[in-house]
C-alpha positions as CSV (number, residue, x, y, z in Angstrom):
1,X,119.4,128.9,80.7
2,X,123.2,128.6,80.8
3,X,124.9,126.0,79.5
4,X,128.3,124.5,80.2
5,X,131.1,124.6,77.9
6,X,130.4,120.8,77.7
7,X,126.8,120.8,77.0
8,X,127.8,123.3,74.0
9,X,129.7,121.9,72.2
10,X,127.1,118.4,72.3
11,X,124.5,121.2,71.5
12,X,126.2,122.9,68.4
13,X,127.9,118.7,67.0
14,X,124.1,117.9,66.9
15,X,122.8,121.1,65.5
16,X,125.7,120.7,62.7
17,X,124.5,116.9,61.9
18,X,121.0,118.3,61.5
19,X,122.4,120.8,58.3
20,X,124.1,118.3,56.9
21,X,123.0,116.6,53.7
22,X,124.0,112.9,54.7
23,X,121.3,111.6,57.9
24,X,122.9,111.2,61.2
25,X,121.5,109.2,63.5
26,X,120.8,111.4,67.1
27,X,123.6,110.5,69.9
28,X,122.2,108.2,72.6
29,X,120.6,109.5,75.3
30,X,122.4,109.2,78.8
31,X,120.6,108.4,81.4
32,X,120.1,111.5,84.1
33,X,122.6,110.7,87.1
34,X,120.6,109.8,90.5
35,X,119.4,112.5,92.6
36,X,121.3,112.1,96.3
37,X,119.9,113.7,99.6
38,X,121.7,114.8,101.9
39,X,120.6,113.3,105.1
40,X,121.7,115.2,108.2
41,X,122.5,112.7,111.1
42,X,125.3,111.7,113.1
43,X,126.6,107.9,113.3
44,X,125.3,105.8,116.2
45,X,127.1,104.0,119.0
46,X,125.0,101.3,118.9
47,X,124.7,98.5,116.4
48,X,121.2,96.8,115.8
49,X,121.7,93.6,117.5
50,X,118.3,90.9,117.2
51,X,117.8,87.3,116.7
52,X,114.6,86.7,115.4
53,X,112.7,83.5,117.5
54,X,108.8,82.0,117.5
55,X,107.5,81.7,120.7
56,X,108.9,84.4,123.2
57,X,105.6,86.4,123.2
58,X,107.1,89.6,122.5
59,X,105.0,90.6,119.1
60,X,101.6,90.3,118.5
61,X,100.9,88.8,115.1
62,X,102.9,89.7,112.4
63,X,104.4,92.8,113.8
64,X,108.2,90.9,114.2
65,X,110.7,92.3,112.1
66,X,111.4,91.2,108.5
67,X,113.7,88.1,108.1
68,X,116.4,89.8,106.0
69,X,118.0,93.6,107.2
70,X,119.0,96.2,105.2
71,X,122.7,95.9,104.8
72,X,123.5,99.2,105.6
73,X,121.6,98.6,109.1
74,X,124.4,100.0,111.0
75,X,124.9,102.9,108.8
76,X,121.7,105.0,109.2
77,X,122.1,107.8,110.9
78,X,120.5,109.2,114.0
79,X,118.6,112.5,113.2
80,X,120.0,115.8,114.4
81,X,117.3,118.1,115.6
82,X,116.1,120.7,113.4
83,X,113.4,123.2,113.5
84,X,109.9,122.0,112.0
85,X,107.1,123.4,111.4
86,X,104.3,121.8,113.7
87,X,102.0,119.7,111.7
88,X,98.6,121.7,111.3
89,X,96.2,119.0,112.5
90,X,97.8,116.2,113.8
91,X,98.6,118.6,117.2
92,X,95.0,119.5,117.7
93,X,93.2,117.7,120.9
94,X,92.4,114.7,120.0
95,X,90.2,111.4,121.6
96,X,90.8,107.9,121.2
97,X,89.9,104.6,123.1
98,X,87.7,107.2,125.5
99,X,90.8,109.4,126.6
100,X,91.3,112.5,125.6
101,X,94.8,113.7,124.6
102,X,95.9,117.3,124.6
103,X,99.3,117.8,122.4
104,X,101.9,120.2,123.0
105,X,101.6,123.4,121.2
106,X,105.3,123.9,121.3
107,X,108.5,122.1,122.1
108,X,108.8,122.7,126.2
109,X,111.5,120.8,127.7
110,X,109.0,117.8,127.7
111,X,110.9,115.1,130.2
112,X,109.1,111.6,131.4
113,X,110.0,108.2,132.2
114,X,108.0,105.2,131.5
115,X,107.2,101.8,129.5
116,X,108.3,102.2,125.7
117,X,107.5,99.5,123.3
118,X,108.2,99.5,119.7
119,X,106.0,98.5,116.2
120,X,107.6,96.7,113.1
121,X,106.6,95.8,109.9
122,X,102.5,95.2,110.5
123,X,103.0,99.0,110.3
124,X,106.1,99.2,107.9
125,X,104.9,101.5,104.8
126,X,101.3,102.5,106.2
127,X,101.1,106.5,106.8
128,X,102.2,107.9,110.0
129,X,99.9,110.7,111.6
130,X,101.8,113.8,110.1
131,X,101.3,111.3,106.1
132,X,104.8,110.2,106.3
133,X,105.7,106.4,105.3
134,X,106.2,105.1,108.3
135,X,110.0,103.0,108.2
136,X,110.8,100.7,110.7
137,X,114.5,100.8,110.0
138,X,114.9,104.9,110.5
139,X,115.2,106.6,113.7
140,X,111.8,107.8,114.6
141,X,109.1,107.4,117.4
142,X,105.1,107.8,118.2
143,X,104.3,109.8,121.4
144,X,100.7,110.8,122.5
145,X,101.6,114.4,123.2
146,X,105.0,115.4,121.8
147,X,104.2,118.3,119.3
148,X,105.0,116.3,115.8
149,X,107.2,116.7,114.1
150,X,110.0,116.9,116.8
151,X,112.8,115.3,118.2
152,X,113.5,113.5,121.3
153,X,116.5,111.7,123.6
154,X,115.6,108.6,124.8
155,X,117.8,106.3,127.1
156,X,117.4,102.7,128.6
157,X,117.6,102.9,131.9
158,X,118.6,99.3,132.1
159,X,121.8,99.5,130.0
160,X,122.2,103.2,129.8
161,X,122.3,103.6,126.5
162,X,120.6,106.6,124.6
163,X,119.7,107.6,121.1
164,X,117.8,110.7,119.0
165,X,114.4,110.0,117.6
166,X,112.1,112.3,115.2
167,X,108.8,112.1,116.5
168,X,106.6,111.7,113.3
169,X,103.4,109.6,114.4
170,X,100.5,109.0,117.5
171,X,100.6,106.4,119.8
172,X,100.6,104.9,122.4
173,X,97.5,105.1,123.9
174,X,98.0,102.1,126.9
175,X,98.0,103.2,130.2
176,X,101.6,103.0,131.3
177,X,103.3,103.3,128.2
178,X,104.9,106.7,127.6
179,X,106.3,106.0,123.6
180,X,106.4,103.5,120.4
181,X,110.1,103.5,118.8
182,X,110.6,102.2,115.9
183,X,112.2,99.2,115.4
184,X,115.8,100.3,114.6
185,X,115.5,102.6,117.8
186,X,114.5,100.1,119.8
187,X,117.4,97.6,118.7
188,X,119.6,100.2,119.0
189,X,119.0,100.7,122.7
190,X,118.8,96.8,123.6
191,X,115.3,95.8,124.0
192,X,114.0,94.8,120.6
193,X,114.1,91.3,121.9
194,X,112.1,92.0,124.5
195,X,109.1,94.2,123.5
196,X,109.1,96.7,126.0
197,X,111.7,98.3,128.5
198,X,111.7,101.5,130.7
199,X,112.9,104.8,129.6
200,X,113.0,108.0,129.9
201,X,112.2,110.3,127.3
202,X,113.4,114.1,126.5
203,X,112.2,116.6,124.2
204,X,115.0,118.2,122.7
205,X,115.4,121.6,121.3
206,X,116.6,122.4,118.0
207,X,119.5,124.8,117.2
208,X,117.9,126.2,114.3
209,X,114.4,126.6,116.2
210,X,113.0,130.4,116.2
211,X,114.1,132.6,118.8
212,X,111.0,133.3,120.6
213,X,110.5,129.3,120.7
214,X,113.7,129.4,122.0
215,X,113.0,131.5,124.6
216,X,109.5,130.1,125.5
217,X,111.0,126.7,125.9
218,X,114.0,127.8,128.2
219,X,111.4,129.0,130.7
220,X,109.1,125.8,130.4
221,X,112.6,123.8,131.5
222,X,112.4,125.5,134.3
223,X,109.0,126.2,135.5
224,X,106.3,122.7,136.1
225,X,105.3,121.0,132.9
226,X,101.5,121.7,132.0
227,X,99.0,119.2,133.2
228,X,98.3,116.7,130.3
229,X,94.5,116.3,129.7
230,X,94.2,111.9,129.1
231,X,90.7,112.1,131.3
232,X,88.3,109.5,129.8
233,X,85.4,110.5,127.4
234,X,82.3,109.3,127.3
235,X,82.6,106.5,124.2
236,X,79.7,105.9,121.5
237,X,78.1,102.7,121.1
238,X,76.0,101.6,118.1
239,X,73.7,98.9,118.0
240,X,72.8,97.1,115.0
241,X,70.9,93.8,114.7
242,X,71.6,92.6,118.3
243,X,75.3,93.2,118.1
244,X,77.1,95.9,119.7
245,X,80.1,97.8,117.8
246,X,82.0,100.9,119.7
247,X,82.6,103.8,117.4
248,X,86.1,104.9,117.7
249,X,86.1,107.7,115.1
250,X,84.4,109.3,111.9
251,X,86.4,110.5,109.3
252,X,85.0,112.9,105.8
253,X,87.0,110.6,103.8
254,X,88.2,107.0,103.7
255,X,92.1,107.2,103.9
256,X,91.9,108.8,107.1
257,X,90.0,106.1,108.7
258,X,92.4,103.9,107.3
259,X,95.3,105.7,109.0
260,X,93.6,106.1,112.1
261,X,92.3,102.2,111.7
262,X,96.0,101.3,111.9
263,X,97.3,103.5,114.4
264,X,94.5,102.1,117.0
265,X,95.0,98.5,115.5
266,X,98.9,98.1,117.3
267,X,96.8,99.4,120.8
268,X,94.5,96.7,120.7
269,X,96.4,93.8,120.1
270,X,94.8,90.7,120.2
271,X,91.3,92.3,119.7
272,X,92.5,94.6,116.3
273,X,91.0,91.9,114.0
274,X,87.8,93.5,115.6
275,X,88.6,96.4,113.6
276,X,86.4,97.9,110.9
277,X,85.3,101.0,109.0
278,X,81.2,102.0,108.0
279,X,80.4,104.3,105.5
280,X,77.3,106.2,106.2
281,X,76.1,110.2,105.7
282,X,79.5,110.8,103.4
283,X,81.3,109.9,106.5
284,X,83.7,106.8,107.4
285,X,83.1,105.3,111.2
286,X,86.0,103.4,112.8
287,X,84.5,100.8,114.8
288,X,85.4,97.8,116.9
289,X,83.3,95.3,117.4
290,X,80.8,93.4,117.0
291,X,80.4,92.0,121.1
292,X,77.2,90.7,122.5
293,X,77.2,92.9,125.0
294,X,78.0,96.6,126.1
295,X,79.7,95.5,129.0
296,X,81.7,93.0,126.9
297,X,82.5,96.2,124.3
298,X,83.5,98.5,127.2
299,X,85.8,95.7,129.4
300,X,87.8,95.5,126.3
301,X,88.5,99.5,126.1
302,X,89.0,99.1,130.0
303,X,91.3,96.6,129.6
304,X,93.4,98.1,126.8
305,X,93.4,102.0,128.3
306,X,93.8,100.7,131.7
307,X,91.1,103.2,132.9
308,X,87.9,101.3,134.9
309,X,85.5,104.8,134.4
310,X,84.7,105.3,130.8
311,X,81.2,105.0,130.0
312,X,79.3,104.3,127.2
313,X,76.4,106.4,125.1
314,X,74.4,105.7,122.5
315,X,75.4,106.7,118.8
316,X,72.7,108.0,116.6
């Protein structure tokens, strides 16, 4: 290893005290100087404007932002796209709430306009579907389809106004509802107060993206998006001492239902305290329930996917 002229001479001082006859105590050590990042972003236009009030009806619970900012709010930087490698499993076809969701296998000048809401901190700190920490208060979005990781424009219509996003997590899975911001990116386009507004959202393509990605994607711009497979699925319902419980998922281990628990939880709203997860057969069964009824458990799916045709089976 090769030292600096500095760290020699502090090097051959101590090595000298050591061979001499009279102690010396050892120089004090310095603390290590704190390791920086460079983030690569690009200042916003926008600063975060909210006014936190009780009783609008615009968050469920305890998913409102946090009393107290970070002070440097207006200071984080919007993400510049980059190439990323698609996560391995979190763009596999997937099912949830008895639709089916087929991700993009590549970035392919995605374009849709919509209902985006946003989640705060009932999901501040809990993993994201790629195992990121999800942040409420960095630039970075939930889509159903968008290959993850990637990055997407998204403007208010309303006001005009239009930031980046990395796309990092799953969600939404309401009928209608086309993304979840965060709730940084959501203050910084104006509707924070509100809960919701209309959008339209843009997959953008990176710079540094390989070349034959490149290509691929400049023909998809052009050509008629791929049909998106949401259909419904038939959803499994357990019965257990007279109550009914709908299994949303089984998982081989326990932090993935957790995840999965919590991405589901901001899609069901005032029915997530119906939440649970059953260990049986070494595997770990997201569930909602109980209901006295299978028609009760299914009008609540209906009523949360918007879709009147699911049906129910019997889990074994």
């Amino acid at each position: 290893m090769k030292l600096s002229n500095s760290a020699t001479l502090v090097c051959a001082s101590v090595f000298l005290a050591a061979c001499s006859s009279t102690p010396h105590k050892p120089p004090p050590v310095q603390p290590a100087p704190p390791t920086t990042t460079t983030i690569t972003g690009t200042p916003s236009p926008y600063s975060c404007s909210y006014k936190a009030s009780s009783g609008n009806g615009a968050f469920y619970k305890d998913d409102g932002p946090m009393a107290d900012f970070p002070a440097n709010l207006d200071q984080i930087l919007e993400p510049i796209p980059r190439w990323e490698t698609p996560h391995k499993w979190a763009n596999r076809p997937y099912t949830v709430l008895g639709l089916s969701f087929t991700p993009h296998s590549q970035i392919d000048g995605y374009k849709e306009q919509g209902i985006a809401s946003w989640y705060g901190r009932k999901f501040h700190g809990q993993k994201t579907s790629i195992g990121e920490t999800y942040d409420m208060f960095q630039m970075t979005a939930a889509h159903p389809t968008l290959s993850i990781p990637s990055y997407a424009r998204v403007t208010n219509v309303k006001n005009g106004r239009s930031v980046i996003v990395r796309v990092n997590d799953r969600g939404p899975f309401h009928k209608g509802r086309v993304m979840d911001l965060s709730f940084l990116a959501a203050c910084r386009l104006g509707y924070a107060n509100n809960g919701s507004a209309e959008v339209i959202v843009e997959s953008l393509m990176p710079s540094d993206a390989p070349s034959d990605i490149i290509a691929n994607a400049n023909v998809a711009v052009h050509s008629t998006p791929a049909p998106v497979s949401n259909q419904p699925r038939p959803i499994p319902v357990a019965e257990s001492n007279g109550k009914v419980f709908v299994q949303l998922g089984a998982f081989s281990t326990q932090s993935n239902a957790e995840s999965f628990k919590a991405h589901v939880a901001r899609e069901l709203d005032q029915d997530s305290d119906k939440l649970s997860i059953h260990s049986s057969s070494n595997l770990f069964r997201v569930r909602l329930g109980p209901f006295a009824s299978r028609s009760e458990a299914m009008n609540t799916i209906s009523r949360v996917t918007g879709e009147k045709n699911i049906q129910a089976v019997i889990s074994q």
